[in-house]
N, C-alpha and C positions, 0 to 999 in steps of 0.2 A: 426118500430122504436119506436113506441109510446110504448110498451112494454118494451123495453131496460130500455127507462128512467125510467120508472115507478119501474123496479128493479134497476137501478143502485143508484136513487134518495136516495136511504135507505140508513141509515148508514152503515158504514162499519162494517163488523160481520166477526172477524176471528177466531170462535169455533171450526172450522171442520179442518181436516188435510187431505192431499192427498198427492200417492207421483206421479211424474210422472217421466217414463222411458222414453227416447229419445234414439234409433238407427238408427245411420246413415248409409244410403242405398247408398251413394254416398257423396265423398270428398265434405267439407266440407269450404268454404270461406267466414268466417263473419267479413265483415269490417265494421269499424265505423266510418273512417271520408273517404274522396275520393280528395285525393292526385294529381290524376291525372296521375303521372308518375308508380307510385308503388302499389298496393294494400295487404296491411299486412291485414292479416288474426287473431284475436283475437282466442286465445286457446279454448276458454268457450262462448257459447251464451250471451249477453247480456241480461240483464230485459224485455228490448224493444223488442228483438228479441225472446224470451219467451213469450211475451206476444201476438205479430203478430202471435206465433205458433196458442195458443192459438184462438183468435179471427177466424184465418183461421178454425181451424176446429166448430165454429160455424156457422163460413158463416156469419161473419160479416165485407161484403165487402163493403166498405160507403166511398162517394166519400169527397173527401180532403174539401169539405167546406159544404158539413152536418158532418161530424167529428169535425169541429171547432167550428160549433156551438150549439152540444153535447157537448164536452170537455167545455166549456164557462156556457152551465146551470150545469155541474157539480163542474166546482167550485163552482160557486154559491151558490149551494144549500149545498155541504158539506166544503164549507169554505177552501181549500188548493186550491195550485195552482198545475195547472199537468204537467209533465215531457215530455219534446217531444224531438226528436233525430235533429242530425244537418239535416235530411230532409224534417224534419216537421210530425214525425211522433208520433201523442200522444194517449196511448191505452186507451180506453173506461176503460177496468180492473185494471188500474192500483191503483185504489183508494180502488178494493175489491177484489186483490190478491196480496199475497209477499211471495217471495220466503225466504224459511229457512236453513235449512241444506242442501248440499249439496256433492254429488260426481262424482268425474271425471275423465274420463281416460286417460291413456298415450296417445299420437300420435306420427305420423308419418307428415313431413312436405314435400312440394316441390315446386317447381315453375311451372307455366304453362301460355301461352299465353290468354289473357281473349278477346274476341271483345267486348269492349267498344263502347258505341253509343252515339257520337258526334253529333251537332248541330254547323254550323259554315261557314265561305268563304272556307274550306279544304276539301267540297262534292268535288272537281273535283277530285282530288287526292284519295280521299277517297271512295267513291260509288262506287260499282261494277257494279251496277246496275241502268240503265237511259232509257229514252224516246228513241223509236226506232227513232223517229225524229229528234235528235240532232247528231247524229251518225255520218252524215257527219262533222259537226265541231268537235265533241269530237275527230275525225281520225287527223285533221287540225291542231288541239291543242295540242294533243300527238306527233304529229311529228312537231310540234314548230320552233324546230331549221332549220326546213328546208320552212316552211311555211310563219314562222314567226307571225301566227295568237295566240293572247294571249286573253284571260280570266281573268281578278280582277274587283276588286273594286276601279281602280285609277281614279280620276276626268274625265279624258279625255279620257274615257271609252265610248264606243259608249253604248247607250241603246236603240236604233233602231230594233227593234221585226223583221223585215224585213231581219237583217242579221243574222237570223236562216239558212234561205236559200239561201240567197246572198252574203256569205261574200265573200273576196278575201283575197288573201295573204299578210300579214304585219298586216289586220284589228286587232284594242283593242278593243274586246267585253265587257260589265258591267257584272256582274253573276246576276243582276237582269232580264237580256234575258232568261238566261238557267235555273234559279234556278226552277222555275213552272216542271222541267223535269225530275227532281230527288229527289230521297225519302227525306223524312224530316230529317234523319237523315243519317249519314255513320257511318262505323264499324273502327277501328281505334286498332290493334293488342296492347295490354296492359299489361305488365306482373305481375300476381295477386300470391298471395300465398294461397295454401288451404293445409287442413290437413284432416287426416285421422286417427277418432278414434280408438284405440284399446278396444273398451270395448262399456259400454254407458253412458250416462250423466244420473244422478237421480238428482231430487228435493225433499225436502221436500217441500209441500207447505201450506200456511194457508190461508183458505178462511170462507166463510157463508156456512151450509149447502146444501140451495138451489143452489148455483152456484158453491157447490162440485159436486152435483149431476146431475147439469147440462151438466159441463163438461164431466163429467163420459159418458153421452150417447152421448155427441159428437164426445169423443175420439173413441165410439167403430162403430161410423160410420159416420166419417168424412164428412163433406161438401166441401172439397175442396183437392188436395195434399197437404201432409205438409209438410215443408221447413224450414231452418233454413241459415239463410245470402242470399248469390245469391240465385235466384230461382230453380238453379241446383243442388243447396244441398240439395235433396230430404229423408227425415226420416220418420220413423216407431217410434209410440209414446203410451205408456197404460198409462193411469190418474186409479191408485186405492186410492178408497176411504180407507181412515182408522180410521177414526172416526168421 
C-alpha cells in the first residue's frame, strides 16, 4: 500500500487520454440507493461504479477502514474532499481519473426476482437453511397452530437454552435460543430491475501517463472478474491508450 500512496500523493496530472470499452457479458443492475422494496436499475454506470471497475482490475481490494484512512491522507495532502457513495464507498482514483466523453447504447429492460440478504428477527421465516439441532422445534413452530409453540422477541419469551430440547406445547421461545443456529443472514426474494445492453459503453478518459499505462496492463490481465453494479453483472473491458 505504501506504493499506492506514494503515486497517489502526486498531483493530479490529466495529459494522457485513454478510451475504455465495457461489454457486458451478462444483464446488467446498477443501483444507487437500496429502497428496499424496489431496486431501479441506473441506464449508464456511475463514476463510482467506474471506478470499483477500475480498482478491481488492479486488485485493489482494501478493507473499508484502511480505505478511510487512505482516502483521509489524500485529502490531505492534495487539499479536496473525496466523494463516497451512500455505502461508503470512496475510490482511491478518484482525484487522478475523470471521465470525458462519452457513449452509450440502447437497452433492453426487465424485471427479475433478486435474493436479497437480510439481517433481522424474519431468519425464522426467512432461512432455508438451519442447525440440524433445532429441527425438532423449527417442525413445532411451523405447525404452530396446532402446537401452539411460538418463536419472538416478546418480553415473556422464555430464554431457557434448555428448551431446545425440552419444549412442549403452547411454550414462547426468545429467538435469542435459536438465533446461534442459523446463518447470519436470510435470503428475502426482492424484485430488482436490470437491463441489457445493446451495444457497449465507451469512455473518454483523462489521466497521468503513468496511471494510463498502468491501467493499460491491468485491463489486458485482470486481477480479479470485472463487474459493473451487482456482482452478477459480469463485463469484458479494453483501456487503449491514446495519447
Amino acid at each position: 500500500m505504501t506504493l499506492y500512496l506514494s503515486f497517489l500523493l502526486q498531483p493530479p496530472d490529466f495529459s494522457a487520454r485513454a478510451m475504455l470499452t465495457v461489454d457486458a457479458l451478462a444483464p446488467l443492475s446498477m443501483v444507487t440507493s437500496m429502497p428496499g422494496k424496489y431496486y431501479r436499475s441506473q441506464p449508464e454506470p456511475t463514476d463510482a461504479m467506474l471506478y470499483g471497475l477500475l480498482e478491481n482490475a488492479l486488485g485493489w481490494h482494501i478493507s473499508d477502514g484502511e480505505r478511510k484512512v487512505l482516502v483521509k491522507k489524500l485529502e490531505r495532502k492534495l487539499g479536496k474532499n473525496a466523494t463516497a457513495t451512500g455505502v461508503g464507498y470512496a475510490s482511491l482514483l478518484q482525484f487522478h481519473v475523470r471521465f470525458a466523453v462519452k457513449s452509450l447504447p440502447t437497452l433492453l429492460h426487465y424485471d427479475d426476482l433478486w435474493a436479497q440478504h437480510l439481517k433481522g428477527g424474519s431468519f425464522l421465516d426467512g432461512s432455508r437453511n438451519y442447525d440440524k439441532r433445532v429441527i425438532p422445534l423449527m417442525n413445532a413452530y411451523r405447525d404452530r397452530d396446532r402446537t401452539g409453540v411460538t418463536i419472538s422477541d416478546r418480553a415473556n419469551a422464555s430464554k431457557d437454552s434448555e428448551k431446545l430440547n425440552e419444549f412442549r406445547n403452547g411454550d414462547q421461545i426468545h429467538f435469542n435460543v435459536v438465533r446461534r443456529f442459523f446463518p447470519q443472514y436470510y435470503a428475502s426474494p426482492t424484485p430488482r430491475e436490470y437491463v441489457i445492453p445493446q451495444g457497449v459503453y465507451k469512455y473518454m478518459i483523462e489521466t497521468s501517463t503513468e496511471l494510463a499505462q498502468m491501467l493499460a496492463e491491468a485491463f489486458a490481465s485482470p486481477a480479479a472478474p470485472l463487474y459493473l453494479g451487482s456482482n452478477d453483472g459480469w463485463v469484458e473491458a479494453v483501456w487503449e491508450v491514446l495519447s
